[in-house]
LUMFIMI-951589 format. One line per 8 residues: number of its first residue (from 1); their letters; for each residue x, z negated, y of C-alpha. Coordinates in nm, 2 decimals, padded with zeros to 4 digits. Layout:
NUM	A	X:Z:Y | ...
***
This chain:
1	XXXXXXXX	-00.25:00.36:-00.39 | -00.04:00.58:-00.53 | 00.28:00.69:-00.38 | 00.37:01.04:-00.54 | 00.19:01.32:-00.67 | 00.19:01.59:-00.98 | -00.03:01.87:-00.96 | -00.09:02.08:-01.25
9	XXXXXXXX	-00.21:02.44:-01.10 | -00.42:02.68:-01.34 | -00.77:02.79:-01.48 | -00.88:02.58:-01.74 | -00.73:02.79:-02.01 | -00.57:02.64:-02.33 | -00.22:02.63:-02.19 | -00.37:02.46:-01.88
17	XXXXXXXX	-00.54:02.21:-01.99 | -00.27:02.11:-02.26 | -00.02:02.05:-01.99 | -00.28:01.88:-01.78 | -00.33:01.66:-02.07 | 00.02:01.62:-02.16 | 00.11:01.58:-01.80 | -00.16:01.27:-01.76
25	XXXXXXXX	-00.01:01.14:-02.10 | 00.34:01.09:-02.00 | 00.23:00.91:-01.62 | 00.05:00.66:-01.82 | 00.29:00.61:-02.10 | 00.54:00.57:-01.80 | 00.31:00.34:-01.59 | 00.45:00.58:-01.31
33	XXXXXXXX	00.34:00.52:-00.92 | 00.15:00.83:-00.93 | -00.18:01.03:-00.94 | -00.22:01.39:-01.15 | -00.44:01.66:-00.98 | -00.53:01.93:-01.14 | -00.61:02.24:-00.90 | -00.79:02.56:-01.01
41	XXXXXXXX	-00.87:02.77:-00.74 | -00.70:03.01:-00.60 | -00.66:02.94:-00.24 | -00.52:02.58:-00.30 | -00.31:02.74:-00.55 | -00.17:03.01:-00.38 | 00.03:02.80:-00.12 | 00.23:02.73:-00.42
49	XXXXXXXX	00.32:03.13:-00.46 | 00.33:03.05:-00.80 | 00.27:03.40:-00.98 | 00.20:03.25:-01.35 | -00.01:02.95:-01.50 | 00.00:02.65:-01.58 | 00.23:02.54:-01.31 | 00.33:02.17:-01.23
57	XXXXXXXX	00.38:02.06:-00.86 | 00.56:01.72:-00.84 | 00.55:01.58:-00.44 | 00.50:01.94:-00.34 | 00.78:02.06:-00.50 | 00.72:02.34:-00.79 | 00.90:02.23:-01.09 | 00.71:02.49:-01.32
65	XXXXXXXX	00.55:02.79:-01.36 | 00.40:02.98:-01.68 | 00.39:02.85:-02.02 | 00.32:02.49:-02.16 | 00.60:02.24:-02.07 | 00.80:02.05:-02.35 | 00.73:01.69:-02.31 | 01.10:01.62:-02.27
73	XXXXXXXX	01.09:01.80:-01.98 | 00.75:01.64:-01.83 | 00.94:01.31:-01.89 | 01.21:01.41:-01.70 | 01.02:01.49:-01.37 | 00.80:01.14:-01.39 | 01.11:00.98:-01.46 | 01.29:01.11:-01.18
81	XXX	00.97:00.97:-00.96 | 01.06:00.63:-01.05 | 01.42:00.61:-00.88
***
């Protein structure tokens, strides 16, 4: 089972699901320990208090919020999962 957790929070927009994708992409290409989630309604995203989408929750921690991520930067946050 896995032992961490990225959430990607938004509608299903473009932008949201191109980071969801992108998101998923890098995990597997990284063969990280974790599971994506992608959450779209509002209650389970507002204990986030995120105020723009798409948003990306790594182990409950928000790590971004409104607009598409780079895919350096996606890297960056799976990566640091694997310390």
């Amino acid at each position: 089972m896995p032992t961490h957790t990225v959430k990607v929070l938004g509608k299903n927009c473009g932008s949201c699901l191109w980071t969801e994708r992108l998101v998923r992409e890098v995990v597997a290409e990284l063969g990280a320990d974790a599971v994506v989630e992608k959450l779209t309604k509002r209650r389970e995203m507002a204990q986030y208090r995120v105020t723009s989408t798409p948003a990306v929750v790594v182990d409950g921690l928000v790590v971004h919020a409104g607009g598409i991520p780079t895919k350096a930067e996606v890297q960056r946050w799976v990566q640091g999962l694997q310390r």
